[in-house]
Every structure is written in C-alpha cells, then in structure tokens.
KOLFIMI-581372 format. One line per field, with one value per residue: residue number from 1; residue in one letter; chain; x, y, z of N, C-alpha, C in turn. Coordinates in steps of 0.1 Angstrom, whole numbers, plus 5000, padded with zeros to 4 digits. Layout:
n NUM;...
res A;...
chain A;...
n_u X;...
n_v Y;...
n_w Z;...
ca_u X;...
ca_v Y;...
ca_w Z;...
c_u X;...
c_v Y;...
c_w Z;...
***
This chain:
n 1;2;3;4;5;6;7;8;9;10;11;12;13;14;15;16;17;18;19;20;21;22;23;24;25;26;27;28;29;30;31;32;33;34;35;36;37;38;39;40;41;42;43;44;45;46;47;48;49;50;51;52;53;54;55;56;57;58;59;60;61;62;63;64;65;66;67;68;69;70;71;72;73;74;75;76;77;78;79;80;81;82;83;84;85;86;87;88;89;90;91;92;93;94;95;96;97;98;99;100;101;102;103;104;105;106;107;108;109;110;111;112;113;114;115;116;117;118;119;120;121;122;123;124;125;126;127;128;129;130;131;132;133;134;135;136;137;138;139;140;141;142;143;144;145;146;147;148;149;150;151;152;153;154;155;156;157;158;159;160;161;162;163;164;165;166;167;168;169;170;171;172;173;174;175;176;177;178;179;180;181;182;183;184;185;186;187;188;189;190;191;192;193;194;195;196;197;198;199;200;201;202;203;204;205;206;207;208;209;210;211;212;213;214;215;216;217;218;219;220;221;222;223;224;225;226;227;228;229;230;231;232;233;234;235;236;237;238;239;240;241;242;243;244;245;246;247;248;249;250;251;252;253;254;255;256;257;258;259;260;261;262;263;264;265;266;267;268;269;270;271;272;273;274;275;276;277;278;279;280;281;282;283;284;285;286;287;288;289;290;291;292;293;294;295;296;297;298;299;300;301;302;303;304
res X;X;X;X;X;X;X;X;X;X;X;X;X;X;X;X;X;X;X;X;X;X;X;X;X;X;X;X;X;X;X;X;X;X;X;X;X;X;X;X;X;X;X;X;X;X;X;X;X;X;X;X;X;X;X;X;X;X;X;X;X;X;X;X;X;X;X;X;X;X;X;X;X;X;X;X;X;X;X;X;X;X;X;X;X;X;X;X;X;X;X;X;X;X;X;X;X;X;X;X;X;X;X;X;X;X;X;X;X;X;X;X;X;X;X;X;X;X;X;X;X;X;X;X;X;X;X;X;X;X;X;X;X;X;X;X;X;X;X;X;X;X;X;X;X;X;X;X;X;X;X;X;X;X;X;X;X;X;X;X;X;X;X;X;X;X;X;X;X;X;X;X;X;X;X;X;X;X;X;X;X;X;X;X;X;X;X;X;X;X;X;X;X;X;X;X;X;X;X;X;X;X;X;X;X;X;X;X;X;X;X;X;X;X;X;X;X;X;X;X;X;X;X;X;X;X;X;X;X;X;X;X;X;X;X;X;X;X;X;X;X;X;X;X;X;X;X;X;X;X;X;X;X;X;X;X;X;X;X;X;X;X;X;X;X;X;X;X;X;X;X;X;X;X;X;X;X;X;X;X;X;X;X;X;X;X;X;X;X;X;X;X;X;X;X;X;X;X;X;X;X;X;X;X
chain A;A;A;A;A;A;A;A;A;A;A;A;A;A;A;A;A;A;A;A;A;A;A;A;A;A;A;A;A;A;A;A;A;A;A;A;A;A;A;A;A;A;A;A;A;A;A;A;A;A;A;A;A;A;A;A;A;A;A;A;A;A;A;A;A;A;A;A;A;A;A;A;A;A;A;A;A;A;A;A;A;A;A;A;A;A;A;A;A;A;A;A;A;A;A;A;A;A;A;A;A;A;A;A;A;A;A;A;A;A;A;A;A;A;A;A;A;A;A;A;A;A;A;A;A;A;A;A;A;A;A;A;A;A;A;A;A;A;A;A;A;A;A;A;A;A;A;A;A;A;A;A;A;A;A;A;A;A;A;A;A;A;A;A;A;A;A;A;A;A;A;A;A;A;A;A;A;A;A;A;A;A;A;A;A;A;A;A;A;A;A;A;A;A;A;A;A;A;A;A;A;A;A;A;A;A;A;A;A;A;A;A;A;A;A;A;A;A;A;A;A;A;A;A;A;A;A;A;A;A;A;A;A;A;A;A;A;A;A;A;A;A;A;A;A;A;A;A;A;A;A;A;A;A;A;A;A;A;A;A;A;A;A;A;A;A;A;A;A;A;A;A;A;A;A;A;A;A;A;A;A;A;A;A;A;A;A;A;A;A;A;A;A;A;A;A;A;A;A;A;A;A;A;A
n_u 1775;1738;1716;1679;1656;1630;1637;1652;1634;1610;1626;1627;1598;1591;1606;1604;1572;1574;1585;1563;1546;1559;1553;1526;1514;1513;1508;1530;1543;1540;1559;1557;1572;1583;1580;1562;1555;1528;1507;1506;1520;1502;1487;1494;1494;1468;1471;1488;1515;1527;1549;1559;1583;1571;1569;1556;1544;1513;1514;1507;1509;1518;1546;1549;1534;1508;1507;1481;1475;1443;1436;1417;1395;1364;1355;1362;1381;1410;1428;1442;1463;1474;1475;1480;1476;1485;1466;1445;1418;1384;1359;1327;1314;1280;1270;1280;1283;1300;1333;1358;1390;1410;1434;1456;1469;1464;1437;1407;1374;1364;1338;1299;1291;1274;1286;1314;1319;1327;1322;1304;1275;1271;1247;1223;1203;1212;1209;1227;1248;1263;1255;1275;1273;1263;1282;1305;1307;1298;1269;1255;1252;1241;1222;1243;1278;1303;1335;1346;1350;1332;1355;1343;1319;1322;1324;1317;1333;1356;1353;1352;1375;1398;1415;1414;1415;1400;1390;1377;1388;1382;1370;1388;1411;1412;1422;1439;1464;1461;1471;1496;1511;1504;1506;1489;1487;1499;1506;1504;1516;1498;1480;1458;1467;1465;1489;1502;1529;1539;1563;1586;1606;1618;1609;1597;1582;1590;1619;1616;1603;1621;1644;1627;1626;1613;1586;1556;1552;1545;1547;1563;1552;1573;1588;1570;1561;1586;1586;1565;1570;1583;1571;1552;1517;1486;1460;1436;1420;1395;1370;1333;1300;1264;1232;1234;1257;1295;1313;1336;1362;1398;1398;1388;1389;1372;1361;1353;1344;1341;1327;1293;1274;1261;1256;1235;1240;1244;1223;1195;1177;1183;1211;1247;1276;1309;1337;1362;1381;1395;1421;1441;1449;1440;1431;1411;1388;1356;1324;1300;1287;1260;1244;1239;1257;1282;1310;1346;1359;1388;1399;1418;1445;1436;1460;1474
n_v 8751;8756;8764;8768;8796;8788;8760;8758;8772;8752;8728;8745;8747;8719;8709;8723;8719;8690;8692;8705;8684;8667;8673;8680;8692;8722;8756;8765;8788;8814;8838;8875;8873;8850;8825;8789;8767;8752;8763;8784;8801;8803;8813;8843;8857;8871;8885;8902;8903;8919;8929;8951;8975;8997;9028;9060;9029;9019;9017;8996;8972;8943;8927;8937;8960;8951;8945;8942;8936;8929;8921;8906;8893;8886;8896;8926;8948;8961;8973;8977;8982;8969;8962;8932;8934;8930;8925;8902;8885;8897;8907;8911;8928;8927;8933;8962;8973;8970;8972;8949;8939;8905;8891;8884;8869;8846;8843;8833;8832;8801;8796;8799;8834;8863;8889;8881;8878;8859;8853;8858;8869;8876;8891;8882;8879;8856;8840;8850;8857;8889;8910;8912;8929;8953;8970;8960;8955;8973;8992;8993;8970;8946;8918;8914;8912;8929;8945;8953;8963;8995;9022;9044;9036;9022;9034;9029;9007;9019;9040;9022;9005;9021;9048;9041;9032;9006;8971;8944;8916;8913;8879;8872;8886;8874;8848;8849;8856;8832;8815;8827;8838;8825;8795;8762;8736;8738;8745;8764;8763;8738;8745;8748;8767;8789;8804;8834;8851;8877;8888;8912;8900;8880;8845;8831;8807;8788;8788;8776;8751;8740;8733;8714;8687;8697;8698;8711;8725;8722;8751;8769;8790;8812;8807;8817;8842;8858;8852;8866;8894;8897;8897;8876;8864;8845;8832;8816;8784;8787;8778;8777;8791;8781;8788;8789;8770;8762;8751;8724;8738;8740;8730;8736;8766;8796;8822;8853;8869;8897;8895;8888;8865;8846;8817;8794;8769;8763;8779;8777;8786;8815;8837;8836;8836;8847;8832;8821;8792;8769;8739;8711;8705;8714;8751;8774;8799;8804;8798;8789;8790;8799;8836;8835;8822;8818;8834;8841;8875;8891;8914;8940;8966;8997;9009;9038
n_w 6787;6774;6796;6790;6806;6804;6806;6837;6855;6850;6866;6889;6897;6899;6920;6940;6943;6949;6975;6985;6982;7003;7025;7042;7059;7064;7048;7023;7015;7000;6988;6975;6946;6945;6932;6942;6936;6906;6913;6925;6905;6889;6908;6910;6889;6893;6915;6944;6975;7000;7021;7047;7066;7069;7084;7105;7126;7143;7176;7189;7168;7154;7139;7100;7081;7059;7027;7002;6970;6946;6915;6905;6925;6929;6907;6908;6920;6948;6967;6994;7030;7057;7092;7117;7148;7187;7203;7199;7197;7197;7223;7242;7265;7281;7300;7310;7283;7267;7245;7248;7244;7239;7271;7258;7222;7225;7241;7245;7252;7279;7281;7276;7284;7290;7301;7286;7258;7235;7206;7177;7162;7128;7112;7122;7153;7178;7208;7234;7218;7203;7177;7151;7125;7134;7147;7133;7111;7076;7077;7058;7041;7020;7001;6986;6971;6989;7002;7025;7058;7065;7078;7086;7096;7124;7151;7178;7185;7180;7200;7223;7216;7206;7190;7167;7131;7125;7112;7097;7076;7042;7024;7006;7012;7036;7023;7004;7028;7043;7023;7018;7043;7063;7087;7091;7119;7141;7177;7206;7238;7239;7226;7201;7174;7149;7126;7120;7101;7095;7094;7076;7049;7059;7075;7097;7104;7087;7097;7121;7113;7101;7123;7133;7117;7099;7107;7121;7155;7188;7207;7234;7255;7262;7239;7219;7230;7222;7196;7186;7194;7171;7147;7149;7143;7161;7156;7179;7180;7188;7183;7180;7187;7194;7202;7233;7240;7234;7209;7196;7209;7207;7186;7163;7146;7140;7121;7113;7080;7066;7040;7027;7012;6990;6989;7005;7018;7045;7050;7056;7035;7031;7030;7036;7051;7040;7057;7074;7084;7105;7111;7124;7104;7081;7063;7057;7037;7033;7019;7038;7059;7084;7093;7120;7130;7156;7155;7162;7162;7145;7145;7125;7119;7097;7071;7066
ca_u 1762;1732;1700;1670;1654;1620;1643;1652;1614;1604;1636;1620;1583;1590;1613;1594;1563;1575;1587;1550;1539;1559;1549;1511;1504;1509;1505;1540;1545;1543;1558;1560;1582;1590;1567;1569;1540;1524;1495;1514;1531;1488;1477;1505;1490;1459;1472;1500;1509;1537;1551;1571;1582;1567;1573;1555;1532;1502;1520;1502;1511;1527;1555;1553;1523;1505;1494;1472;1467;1439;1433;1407;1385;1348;1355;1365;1399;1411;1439;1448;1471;1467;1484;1480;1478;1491;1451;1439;1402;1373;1346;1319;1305;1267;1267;1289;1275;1312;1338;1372;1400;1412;1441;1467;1463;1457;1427;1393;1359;1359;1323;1293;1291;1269;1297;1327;1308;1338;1317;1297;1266;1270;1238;1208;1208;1213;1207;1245;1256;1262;1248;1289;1270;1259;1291;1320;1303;1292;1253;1239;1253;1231;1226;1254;1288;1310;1346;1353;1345;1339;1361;1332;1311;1326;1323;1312;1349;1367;1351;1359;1389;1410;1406;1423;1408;1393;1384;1377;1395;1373;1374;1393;1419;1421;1427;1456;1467;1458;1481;1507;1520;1498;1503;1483;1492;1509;1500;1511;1508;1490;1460;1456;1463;1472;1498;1505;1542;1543;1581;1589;1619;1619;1601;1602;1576;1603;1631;1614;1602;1638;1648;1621;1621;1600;1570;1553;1557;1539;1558;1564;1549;1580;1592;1557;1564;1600;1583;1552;1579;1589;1562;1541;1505;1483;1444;1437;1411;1381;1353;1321;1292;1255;1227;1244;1271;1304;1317;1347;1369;1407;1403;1389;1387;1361;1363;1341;1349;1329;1321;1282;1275;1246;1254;1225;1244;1236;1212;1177;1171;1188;1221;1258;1290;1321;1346;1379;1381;1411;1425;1453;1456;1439;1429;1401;1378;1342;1309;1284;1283;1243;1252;1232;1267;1289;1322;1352;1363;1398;1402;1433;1438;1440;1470;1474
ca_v 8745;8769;8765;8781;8804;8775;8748;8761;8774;8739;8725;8747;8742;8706;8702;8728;8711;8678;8696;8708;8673;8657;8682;8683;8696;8735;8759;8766;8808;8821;8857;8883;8876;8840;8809;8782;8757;8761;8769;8800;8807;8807;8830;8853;8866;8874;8897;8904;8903;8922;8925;8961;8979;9010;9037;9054;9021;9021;9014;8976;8965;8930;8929;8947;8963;8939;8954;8928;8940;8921;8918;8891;8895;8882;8905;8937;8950;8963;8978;8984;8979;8971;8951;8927;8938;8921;8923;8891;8885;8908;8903;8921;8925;8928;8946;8976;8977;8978;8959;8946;8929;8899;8898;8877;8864;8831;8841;8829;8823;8786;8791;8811;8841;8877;8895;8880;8870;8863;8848;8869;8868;8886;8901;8880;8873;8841;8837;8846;8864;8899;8911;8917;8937;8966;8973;8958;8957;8982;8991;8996;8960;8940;8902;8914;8917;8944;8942;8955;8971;9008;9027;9053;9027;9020;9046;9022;9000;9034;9047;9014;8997;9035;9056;9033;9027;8990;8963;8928;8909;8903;8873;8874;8888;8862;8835;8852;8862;8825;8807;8833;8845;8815;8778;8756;8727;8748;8751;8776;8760;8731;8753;8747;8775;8793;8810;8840;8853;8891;8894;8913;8894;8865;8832;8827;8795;8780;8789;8769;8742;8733;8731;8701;8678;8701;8698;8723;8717;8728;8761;8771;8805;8821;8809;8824;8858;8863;8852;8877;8910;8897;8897;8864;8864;8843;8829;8810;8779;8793;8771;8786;8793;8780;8789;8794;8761;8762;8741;8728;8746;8739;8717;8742;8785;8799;8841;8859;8880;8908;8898;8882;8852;8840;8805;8791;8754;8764;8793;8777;8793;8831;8842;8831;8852;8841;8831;8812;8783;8761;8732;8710;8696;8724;8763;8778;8802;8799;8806;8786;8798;8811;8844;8835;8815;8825;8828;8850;8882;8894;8929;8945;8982;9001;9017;9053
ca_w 6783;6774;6799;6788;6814;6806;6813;6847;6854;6852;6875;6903;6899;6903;6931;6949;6945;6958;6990;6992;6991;7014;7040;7041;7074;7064;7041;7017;7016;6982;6990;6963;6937;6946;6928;6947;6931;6899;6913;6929;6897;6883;6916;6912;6879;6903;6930;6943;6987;7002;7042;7050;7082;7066;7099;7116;7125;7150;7183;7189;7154;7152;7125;7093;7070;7053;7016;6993;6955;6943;6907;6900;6936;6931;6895;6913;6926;6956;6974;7008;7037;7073;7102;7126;7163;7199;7209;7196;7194;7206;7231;7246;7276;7283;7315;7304;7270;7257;7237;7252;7240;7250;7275;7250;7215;7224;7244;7241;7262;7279;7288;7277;7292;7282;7298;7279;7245;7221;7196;7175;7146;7122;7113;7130;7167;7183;7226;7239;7207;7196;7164;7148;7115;7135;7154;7124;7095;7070;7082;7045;7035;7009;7001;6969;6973;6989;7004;7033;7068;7062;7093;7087;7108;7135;7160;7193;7184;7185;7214;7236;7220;7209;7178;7149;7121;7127;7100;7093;7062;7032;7021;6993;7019;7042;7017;7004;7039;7045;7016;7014;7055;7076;7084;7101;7122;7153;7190;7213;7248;7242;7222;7187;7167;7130;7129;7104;7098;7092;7089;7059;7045;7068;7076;7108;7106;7080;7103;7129;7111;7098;7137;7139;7112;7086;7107;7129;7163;7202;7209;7248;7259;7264;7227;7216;7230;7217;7183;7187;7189;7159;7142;7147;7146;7162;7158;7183;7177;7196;7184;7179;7198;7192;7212;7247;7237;7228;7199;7188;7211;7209;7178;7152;7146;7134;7121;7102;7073;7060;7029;7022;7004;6983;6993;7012;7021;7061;7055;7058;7026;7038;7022;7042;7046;7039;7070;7075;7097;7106;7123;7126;7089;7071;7069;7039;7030;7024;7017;7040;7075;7089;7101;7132;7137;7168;7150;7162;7154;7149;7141;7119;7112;7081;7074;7063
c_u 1751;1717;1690;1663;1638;1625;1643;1641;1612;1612;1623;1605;1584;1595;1606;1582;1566;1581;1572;1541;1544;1560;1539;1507;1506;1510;1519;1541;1544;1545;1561;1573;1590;1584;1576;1559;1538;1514;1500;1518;1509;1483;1484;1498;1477;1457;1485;1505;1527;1539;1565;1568;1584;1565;1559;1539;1527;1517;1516;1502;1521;1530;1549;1534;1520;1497;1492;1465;1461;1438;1418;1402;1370;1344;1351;1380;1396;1425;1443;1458;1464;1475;1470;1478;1481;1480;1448;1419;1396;1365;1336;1311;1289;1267;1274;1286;1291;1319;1353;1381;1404;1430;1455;1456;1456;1447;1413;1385;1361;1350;1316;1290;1286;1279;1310;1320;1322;1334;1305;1286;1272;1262;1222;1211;1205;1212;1224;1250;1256;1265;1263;1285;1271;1272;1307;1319;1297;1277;1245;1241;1234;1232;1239;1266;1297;1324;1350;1348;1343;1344;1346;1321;1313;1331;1320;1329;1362;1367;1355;1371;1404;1405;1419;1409;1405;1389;1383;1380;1381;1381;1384;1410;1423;1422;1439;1467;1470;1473;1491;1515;1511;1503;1495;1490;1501;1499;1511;1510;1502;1481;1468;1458;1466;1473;1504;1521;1542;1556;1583;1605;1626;1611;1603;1594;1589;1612;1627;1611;1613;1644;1638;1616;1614;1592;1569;1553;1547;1550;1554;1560;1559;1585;1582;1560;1574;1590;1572;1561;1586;1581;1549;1527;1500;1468;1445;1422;1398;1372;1346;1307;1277;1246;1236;1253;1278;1308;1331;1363;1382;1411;1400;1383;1380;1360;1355;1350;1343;1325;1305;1286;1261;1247;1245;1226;1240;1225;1199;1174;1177;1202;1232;1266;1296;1329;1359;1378;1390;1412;1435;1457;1449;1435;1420;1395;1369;1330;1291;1275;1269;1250;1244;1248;1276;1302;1329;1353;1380;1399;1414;1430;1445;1449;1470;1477
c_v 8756;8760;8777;8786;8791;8765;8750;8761;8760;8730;8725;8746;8726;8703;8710;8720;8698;8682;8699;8694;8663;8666;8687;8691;8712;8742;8766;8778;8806;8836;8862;8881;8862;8824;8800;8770;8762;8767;8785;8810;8813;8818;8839;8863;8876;8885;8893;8909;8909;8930;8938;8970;8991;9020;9050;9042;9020;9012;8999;8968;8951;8929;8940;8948;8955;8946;8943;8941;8929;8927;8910;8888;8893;8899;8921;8939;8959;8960;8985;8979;8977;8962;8948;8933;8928;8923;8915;8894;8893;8903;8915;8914;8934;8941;8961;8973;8981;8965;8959;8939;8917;8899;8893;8875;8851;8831;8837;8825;8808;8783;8802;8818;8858;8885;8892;8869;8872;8856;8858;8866;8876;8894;8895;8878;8863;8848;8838;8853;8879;8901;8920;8926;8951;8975;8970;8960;8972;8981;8991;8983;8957;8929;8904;8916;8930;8941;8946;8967;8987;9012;9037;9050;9020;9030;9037;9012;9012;9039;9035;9008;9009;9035;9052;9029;9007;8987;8953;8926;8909;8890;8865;8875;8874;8849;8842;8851;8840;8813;8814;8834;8830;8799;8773;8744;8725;8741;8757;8770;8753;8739;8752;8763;8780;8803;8819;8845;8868;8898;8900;8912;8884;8856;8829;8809;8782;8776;8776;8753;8736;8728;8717;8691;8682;8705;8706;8714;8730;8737;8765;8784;8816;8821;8816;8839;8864;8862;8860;8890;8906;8897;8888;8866;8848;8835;8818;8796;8776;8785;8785;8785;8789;8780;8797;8784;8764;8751;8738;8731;8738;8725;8729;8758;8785;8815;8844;8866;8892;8908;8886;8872;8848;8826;8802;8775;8756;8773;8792;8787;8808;8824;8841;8847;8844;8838;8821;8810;8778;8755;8726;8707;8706;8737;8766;8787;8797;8799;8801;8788;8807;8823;8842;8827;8817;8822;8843;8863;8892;8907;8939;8960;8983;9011;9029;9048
c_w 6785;6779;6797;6800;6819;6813;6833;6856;6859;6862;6888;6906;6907;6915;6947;6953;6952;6974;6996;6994;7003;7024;7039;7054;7074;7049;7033;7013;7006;6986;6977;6958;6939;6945;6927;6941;6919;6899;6920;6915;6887;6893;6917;6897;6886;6915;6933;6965;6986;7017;7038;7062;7074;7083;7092;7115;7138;7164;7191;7177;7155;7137;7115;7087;7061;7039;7001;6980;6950;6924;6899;6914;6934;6916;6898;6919;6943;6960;6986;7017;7050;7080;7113;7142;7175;7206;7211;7196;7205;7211;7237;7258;7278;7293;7309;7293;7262;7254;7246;7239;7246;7255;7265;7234;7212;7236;7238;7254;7260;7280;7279;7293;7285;7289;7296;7269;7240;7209;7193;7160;7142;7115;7119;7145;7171;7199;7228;7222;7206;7182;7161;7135;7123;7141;7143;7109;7087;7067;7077;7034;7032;7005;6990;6980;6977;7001;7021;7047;7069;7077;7095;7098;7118;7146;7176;7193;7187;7198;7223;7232;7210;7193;7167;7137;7118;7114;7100;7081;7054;7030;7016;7006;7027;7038;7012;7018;7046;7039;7014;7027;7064;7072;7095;7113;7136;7167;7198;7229;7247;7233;7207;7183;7151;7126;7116;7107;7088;7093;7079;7056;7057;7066;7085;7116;7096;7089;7116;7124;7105;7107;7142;7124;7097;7093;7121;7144;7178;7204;7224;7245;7258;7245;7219;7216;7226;7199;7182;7181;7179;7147;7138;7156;7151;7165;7165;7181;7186;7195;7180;7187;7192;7203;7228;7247;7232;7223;7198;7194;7212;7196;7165;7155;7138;7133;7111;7097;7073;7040;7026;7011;7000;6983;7004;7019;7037;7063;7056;7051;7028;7033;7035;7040;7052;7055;7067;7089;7089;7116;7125;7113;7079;7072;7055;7044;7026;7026;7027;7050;7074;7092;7113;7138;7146;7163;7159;7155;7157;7135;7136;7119;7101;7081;7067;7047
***
C-alpha cells in the first residue's frame, strides 16, 4: 500500500498534538528537525534552535552551546550562540560596589537587602534596585529596537564576576529558548522553578516526566545536581521587587531581557522592555514591564 509522505505528515501532526493537549502543564520541545504541533511545523519556517557540545567550552557552562538562527525577529535576523552557566542569577552588593553570583541556581534574595539586591531596573531607579542598563545593557540604547547586550559594555561584570563575555537573551531569544529547551511546572526542593534542558540529543525533562505519569514533578536536591552536570538549567521563581518589597516569591520569576518595548501597558505613559516570566501553569514573553520594575537577571555567555 502506497502512503503519501502528506498522508503521514498529517498522522503525526495530529497525534502529536493530542499528546500536547492532554499534558498542559509544560511546554512540548520542538528541537531542530522534529515538528511536533503545527504550530511548530509554522515556527520552524522562522528560525531554527540547535544544542552541541562544541569543545573547548567556558569551564562553568551547563550542557551544550545553545545557537538560535532567527529569521523573522521583530523584522531583523540574528545569529549567535551562547550557554547557560552553574551561577544562576546576579546580585549586587551596595557596600562593595560589586556584583556576585549567587551561591546555587536556585538562589534568590528572601528579603530586601542593598547588599544582596538580586532584583534589578533596568534603566530608571527604584529605592532597593540597581539601574541593570548601565552595567548589562547596551549604554547608547534608544526607545527603538536593538537585540542584544553588547560584551563591549560590560567592563564592571568582567571585572567582578571573570572575563567572559556576558549577555542577556533578547527577547526573541528567550521565547524560543522558552518553547523549544524549557518547561514549566517543576520544583526543585520545594521552590518553584523553570527548567531548561541543554542536552544536545537528549530530553532529559521527557525522560523524567515518563517516570511520573507525564507530569512534572518536585525533584530532590541531590536528583537536581546529578541532572545540572548534565546539562539542566535552572530559573528559579524569584518574584520581583517593588520599592523595598518583595513580590510573588516562590510562585512566579520575573527576568529581564534586553530588548525595549514601545508598549506603555505599565509605563505611565514611558516605553517597557520585554521580559519573561513564569509560574506553575505557564511561561511567555512580553512587552509590559516599567523598567523601574525589580526583575531578575540571569546572565549567559557568548560563545566564540
């Protein structure tokens, strides 16, 4: 019997797709070269995401090189690479006028505190925040569009947390990065978090979630760290910071990107920038965040 290559096609759209709806609570991988939805099989014309243990790689890199071809990006392209690190989010302390790390990735500030701020503006200042433009961002940004952290500006990140080439995701990035290697719906210890999968040529959130039912599940510390040296990333759901309060914490993450926004939905008339937040039932992109807002910042490098 002769199936057409259509016929088939349409098979796995379908049966795929009904696996993505009866498992709502994370986000269903679409890795390069394998449409799993049709809306995968529509963002695949789009860009293109791909996970390799390209050698030699920065010596705190968690799993493989992460390299995002965009096509169709806010009607610009872009192409680079970069990983993950076993840092986790940044903070800054007041007194010493420098930046740390924190000591795990599922750290975060329970309290305010000006020396351990891990919540950050990004270019106005808030009481309890550091201004994350002048220190991650590119210093000659403009309310328009522009992609990506230049390394060129970051000279105060070098000098205290080692001489890599630092960056924050655009946008554009961490929604790929978002529906293609992350799911939501995890905790690590009790703490909410959302969890990316930098294996190249694994799945190690699949492999787990087969072992419970489908569905994601509270992972023990020690199962955590065996899954880290393997490549699993970690955001942990930090909340965000207003005034000297903490918001939110252990229910939803809050990270900034670097890319500006002409949406004005929170900006009291003043221009937003993009970020990606996440909690237990969903994870996005988008445009409405003040930047007076005290959001995370989790720091990747760019790879050669």
């Amino acid at each position: 019997m002769n199936i057409s290559k259509k016929a088939i096609m349409s098979v796995l759209v379908a049966s795929t797709s009904l696996v993505a709806m009866a498992q709502p609570y994370y986000h269903v991988m679409k890795r390069e070269g394998i449409i799993l939805t049709e809306e995968a099989a529509y963002n695949a014309k789009n860009y293109k995401i791909r996970v390799d243990m390209e050698k030699p790689r920065p010596k705190d890199a968690i799993g493989g090189r992460i390299t995002l071809e965009h096509y169709d990006c806010d009607k610009s392209s872009l192409k680079r690479s970069f990983y993950f690190t076993k840092h986790g989010n940044v903070y800054y302390n007041n007194s010493e006028s420098k930046f740390y790390f924190e000591n795990s990735q599922l750290d975060y500030p329970r309290r305010y505190s000006k020396d351990h701020c891990g919540h950050f503006c990004w270019d106005s200042n808030l009481e309890g925040c550091i201004d994350v433009k002048s220190y991650v961002l590119n210093t000659n940004a403009t309310e328009t569009y522009f992609y990506f952290a230049d390394p060129a500006n970051l000279p105060k990140l070098k000098e205290d947390l080692g001489n890599e080439e630092w960056a924050v995701l655009a946008a554009c990035e961490w929604s790929y990065v978002c529906e293609n290697l992350g799911e939501y719906g995890w905790k690590v210890d009790g703490k909410t978090c959302f969890l990316i999968d930098a294996t190249p040529g694994k799945s190690l959130l699949t492999e787990l979630r087969n072992k419970n039912n489908g569905n994601p599940r509270d992972l023990s510390i020690d199962e955590f760290k065996s899954l880290e040296a393997q490549g699993l990333v970690c955001l942990p759901a930090s909340g965000l910071l207003k005034n000297t309060s903490l918001y939110g914490q252990n229910i939803t993450g809050y990270y900034w990107s670097s890319t500006p926004s002409n949406d004005t939905l929170y900006g009291q008339g003043k221009a937003g920038v993009h970020s990606m937040d996440f909690d237990s039932s969903r994870a996005r992109t988008w445009s409405g965040p003040k930047r007076s807002f005290g959001y995370a910042v989790r720091l990747v490098i760019l790879a050669d």
